[in-house]
KEDRENTI-863328 format. One record per atom (N, C-alpha, C): residue in one letter; atom name; x, y, z; residue number from 1. Coordinates in pm, whole numbers. Example, Ala and Ser with C-alpha at 12.3 -4.5 7.8 and 13.67 -1.06 7.14 Angstrom:
BEGIN
resn; name; east; north; up; resi
A; N; 1319; -569; 780; 1
A; CA; 1230; -450; 780; 1
A; C; 1320; -330; 780; 1
S; N; 1285; -225; 708; 2
S; CA; 1367; -106; 714; 2
S; C; 1290; 3; 787; 2
***
This chain:
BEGIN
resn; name; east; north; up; resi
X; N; -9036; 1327; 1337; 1
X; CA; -8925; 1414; 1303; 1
X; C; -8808; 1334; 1247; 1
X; N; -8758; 1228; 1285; 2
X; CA; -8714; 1144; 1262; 2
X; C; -8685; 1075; 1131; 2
X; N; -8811; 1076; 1074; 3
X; CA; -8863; 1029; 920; 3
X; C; -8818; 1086; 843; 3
X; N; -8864; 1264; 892; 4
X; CA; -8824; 1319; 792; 4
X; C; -8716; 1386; 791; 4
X; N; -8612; 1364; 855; 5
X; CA; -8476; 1338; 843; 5
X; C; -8424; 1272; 760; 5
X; N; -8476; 1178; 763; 6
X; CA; -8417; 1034; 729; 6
X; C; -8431; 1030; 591; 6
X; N; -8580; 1060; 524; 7
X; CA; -8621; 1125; 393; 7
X; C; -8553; 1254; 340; 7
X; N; -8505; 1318; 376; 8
X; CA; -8419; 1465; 343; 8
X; C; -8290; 1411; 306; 8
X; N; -8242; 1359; 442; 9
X; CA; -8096; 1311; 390; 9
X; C; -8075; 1190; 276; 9
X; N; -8166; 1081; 195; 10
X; CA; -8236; 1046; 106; 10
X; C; -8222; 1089; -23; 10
X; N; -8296; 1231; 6; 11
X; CA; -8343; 1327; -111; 11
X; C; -8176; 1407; -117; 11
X; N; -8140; 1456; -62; 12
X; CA; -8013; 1500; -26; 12
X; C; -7898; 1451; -96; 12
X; N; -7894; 1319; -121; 13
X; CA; -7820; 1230; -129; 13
X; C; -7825; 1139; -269; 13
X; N; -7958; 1140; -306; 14
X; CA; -8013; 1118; -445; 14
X; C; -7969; 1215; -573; 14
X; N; -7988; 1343; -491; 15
X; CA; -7945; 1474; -567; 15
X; C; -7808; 1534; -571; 15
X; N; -7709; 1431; -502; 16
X; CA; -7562; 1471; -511; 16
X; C; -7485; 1315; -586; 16
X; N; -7544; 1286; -616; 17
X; CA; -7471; 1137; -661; 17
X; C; -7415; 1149; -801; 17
X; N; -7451; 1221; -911; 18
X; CA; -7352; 1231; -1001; 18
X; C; -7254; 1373; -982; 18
X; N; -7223; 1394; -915; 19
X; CA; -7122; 1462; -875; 19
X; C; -7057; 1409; -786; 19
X; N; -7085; 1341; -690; 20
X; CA; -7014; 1252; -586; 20
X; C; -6939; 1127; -678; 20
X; N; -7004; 1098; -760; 21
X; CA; -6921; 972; -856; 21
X; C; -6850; 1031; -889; 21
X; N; -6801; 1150; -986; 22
X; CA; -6682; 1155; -1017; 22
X; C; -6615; 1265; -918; 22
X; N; -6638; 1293; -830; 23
X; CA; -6546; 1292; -715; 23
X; C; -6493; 1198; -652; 23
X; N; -6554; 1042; -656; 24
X; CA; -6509; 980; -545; 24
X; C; -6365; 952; -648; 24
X; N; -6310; 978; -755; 25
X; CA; -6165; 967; -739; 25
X; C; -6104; 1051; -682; 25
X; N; -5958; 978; -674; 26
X; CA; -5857; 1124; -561; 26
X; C; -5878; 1199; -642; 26
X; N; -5844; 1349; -579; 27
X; CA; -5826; 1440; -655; 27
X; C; -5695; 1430; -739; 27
X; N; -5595; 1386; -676; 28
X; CA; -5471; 1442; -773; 28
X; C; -5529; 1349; -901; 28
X; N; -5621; 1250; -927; 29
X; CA; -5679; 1152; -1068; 29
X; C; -5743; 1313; -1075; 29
X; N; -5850; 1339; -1039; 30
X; CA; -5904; 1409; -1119; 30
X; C; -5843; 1535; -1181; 30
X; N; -5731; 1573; -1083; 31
X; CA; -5697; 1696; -1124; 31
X; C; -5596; 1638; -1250; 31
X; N; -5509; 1561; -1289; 32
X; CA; -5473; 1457; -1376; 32
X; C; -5555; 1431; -1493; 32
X; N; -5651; 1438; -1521; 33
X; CA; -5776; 1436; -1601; 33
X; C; -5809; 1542; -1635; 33
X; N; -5822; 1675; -1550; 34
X; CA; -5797; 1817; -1604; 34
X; C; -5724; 1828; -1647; 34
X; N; -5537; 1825; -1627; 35
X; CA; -5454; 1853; -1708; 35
X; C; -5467; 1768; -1871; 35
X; N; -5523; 1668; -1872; 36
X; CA; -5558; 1570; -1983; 36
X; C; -5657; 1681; -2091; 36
X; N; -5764; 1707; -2005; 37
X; CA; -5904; 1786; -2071; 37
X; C; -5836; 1936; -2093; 37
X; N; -5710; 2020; -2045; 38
X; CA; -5700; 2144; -2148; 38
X; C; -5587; 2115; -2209; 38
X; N; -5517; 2056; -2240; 39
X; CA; -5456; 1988; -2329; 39
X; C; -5526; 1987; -2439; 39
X; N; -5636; 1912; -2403; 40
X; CA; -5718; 1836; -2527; 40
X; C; -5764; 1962; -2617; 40
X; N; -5843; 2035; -2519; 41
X; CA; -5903; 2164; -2543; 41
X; C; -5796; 2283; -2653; 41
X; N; -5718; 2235; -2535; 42
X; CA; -5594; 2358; -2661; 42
X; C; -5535; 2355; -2779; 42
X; N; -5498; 2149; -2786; 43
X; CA; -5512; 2139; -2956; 43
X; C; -5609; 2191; -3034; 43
X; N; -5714; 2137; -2970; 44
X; CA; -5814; 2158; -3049; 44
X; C; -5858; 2328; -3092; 44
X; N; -5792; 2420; -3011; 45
X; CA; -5792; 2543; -3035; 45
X; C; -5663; 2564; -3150; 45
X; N; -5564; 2531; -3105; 46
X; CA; -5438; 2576; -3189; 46
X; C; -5453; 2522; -3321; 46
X; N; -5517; 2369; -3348; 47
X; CA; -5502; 2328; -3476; 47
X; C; -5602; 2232; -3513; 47
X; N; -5722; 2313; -3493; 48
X; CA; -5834; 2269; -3494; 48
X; C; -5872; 2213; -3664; 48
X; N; -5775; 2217; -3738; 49
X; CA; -5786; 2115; -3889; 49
X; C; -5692; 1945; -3837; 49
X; N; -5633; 1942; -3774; 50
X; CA; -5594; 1837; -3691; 50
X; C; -5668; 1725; -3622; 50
X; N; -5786; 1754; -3555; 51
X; CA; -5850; 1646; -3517; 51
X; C; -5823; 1572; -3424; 51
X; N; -5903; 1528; -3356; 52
X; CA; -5921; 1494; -3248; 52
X; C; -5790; 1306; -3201; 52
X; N; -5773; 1339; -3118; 53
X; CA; -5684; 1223; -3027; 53
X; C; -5754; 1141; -3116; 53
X; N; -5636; 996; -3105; 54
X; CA; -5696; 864; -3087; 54
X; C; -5748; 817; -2948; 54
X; N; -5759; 872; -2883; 55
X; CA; -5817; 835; -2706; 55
X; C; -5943; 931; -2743; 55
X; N; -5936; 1053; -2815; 56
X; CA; -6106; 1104; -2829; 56
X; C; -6203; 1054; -2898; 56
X; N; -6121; 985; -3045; 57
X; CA; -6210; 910; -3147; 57
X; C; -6239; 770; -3055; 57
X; N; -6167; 721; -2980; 58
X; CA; -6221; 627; -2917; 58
X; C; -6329; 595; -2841; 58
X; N; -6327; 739; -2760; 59
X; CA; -6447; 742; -2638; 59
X; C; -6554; 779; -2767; 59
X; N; -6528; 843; -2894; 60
X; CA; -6665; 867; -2933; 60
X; C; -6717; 778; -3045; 60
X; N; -6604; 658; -3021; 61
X; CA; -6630; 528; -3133; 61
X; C; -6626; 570; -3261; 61
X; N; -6514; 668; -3302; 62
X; CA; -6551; 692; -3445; 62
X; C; -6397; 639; -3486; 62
X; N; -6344; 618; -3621; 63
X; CA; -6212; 627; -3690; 63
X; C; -6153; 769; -3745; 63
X; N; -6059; 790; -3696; 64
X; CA; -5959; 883; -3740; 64
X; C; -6041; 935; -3894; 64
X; N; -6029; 1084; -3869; 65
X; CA; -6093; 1139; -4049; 65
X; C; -5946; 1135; -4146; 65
X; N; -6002; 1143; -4294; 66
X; CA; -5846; 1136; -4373; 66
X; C; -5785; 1215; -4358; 66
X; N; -5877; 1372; -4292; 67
X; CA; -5750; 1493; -4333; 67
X; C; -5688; 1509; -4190; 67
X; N; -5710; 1452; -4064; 68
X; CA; -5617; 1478; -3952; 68
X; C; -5497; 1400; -3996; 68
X; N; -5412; 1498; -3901; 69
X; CA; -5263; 1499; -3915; 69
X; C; -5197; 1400; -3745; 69
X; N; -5195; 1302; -3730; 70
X; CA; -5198; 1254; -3577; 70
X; C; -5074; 1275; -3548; 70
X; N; -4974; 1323; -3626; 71
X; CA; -4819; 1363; -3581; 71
X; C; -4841; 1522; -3526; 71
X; N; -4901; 1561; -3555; 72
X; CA; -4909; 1694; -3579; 72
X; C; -4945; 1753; -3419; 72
X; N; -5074; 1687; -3378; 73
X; CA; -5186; 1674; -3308; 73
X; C; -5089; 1613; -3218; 73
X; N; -5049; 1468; -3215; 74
X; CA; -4984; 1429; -3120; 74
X; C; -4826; 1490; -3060; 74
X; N; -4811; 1575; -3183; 75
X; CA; -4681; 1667; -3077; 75
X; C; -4717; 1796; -3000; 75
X; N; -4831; 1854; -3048; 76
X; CA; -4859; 1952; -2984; 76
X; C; -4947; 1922; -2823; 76
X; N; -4961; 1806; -2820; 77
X; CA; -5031; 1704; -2710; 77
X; C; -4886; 1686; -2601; 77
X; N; -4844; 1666; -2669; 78
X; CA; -4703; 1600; -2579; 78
X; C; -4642; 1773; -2537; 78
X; N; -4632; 1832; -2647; 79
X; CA; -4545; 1968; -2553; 79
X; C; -4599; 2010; -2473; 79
X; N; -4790; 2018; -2471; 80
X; CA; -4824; 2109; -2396; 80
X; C; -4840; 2038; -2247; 80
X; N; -4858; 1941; -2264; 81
X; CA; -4856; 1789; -2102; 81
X; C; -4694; 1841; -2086; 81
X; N; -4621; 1823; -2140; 82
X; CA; -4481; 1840; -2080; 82
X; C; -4473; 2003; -2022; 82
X; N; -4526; 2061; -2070; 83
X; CA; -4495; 2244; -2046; 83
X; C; -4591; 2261; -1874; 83
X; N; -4726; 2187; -1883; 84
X; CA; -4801; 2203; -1765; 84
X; C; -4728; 2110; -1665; 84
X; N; -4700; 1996; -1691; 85
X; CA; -4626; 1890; -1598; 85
X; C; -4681; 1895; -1502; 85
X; N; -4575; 1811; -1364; 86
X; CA; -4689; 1774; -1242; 86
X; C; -4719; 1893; -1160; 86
X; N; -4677; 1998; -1193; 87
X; CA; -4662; 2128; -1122; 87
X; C; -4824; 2171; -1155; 87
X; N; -4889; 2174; -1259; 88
X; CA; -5014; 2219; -1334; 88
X; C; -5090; 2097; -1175; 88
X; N; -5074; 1949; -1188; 89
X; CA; -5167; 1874; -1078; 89
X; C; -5097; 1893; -976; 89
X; N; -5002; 1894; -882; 90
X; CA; -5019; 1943; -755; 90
X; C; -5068; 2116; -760; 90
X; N; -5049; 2227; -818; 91
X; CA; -5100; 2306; -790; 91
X; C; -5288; 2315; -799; 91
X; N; -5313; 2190; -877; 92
X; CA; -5468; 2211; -907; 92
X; C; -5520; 2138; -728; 92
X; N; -5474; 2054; -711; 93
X; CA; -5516; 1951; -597; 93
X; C; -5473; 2085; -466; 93
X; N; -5412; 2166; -479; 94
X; CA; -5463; 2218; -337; 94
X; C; -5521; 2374; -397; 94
X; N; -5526; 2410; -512; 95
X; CA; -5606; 2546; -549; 95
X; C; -5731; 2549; -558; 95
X; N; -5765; 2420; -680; 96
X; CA; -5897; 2384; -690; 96
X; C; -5989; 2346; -628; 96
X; N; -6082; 2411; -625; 97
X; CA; -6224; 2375; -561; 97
X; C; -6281; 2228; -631; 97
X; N; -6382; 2194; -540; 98
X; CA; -6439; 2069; -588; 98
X; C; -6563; 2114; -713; 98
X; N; -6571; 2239; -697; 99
X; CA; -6663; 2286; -771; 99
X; C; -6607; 2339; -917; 99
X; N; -6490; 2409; -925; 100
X; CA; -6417; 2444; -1037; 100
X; C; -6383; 2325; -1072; 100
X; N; -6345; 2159; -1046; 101
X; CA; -6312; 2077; -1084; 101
X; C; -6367; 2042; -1177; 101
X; N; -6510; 1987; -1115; 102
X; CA; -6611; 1935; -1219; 102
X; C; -6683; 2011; -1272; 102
X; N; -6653; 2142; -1303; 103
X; CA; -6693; 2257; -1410; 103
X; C; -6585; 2253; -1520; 103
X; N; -6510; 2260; -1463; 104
X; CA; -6366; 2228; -1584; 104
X; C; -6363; 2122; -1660; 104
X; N; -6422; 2001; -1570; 105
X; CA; -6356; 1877; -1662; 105
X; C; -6510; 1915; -1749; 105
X; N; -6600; 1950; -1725; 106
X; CA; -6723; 1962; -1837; 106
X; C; -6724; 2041; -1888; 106
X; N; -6586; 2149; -1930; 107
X; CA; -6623; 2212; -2044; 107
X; C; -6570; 2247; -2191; 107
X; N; -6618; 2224; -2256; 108
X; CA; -6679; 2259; -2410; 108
X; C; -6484; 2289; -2472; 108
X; N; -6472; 2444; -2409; 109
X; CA; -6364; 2497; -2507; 109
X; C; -6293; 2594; -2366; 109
X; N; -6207; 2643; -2394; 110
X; CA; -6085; 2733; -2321; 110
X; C; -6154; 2805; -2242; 110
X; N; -6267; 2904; -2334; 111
X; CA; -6351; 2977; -2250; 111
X; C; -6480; 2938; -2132; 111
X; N; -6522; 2821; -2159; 112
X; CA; -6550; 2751; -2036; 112
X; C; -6492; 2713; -1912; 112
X; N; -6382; 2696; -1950; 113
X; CA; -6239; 2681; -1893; 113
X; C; -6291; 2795; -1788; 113
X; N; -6247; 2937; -1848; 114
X; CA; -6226; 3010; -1804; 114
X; C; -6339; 3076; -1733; 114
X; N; -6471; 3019; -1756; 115
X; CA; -6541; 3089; -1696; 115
X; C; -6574; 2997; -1531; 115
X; N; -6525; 2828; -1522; 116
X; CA; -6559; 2787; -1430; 116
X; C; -6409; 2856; -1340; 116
X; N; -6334; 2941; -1344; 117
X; CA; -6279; 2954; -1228; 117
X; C; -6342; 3029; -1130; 117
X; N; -6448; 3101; -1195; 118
X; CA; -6529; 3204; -1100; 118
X; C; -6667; 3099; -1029; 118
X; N; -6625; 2938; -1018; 119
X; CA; -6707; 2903; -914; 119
X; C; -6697; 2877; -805; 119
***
């Protein structure tokens, strides 16, 4: 009986590990990283001929395209981080679930967004 304890919690444990990695930061990082990810999300909605961050072309190793505007992009970045402020991460760190967390930070566009609050 013993064994197979020991094997469950194992299997258990094998099968929670990429979700446990990016949990093991604090939450107020992760929830910090959400406010980062609809930010990102919302340029990319509002002025989606704009183009992506220099912190997005980075993670995806590409160079800036000719027709983004990075003034453009980078002010609408800055108002909307300033408009959510730390009020957006302490309210996420005691609202958010661990489960809406890492549904949020993985999704796509606004409406993903919106559909991980119902987890």
């Amino acid at each position: 009986m013993g064994r197979v304890l020991v094997v469950y919690s194992v299997v258990l444990l094998l099968g929670c590990t990429e979700h446990s990695n990016e949990l093991d930061e604090s939450k107020e990082k992760l929830c910090e990283r959400l406010r980062n990810h609809v930010v990102d999300l919302k340029v990319a909605q509002l002025a989606p001929t704009v183009g992506p961050s220099a912190e997005e072309l980075a993670r995806m190793g590409e160079k800036r395209p000719p027709q983004a505007q990075p003034s453009v992009a980078e002010g609408h970045r800055a108002a909307l981080t300033h408009a959510l402020g730390d009020e957006y991460i302490s309210t996420c760190v005691t609202s958010v679930t661990a489960d809406q967390l890492a549904c949020s930070l993985k999704a796509k566009d606004t409406d993903g967004l919106v559909s991980c609050q119902n987890h």
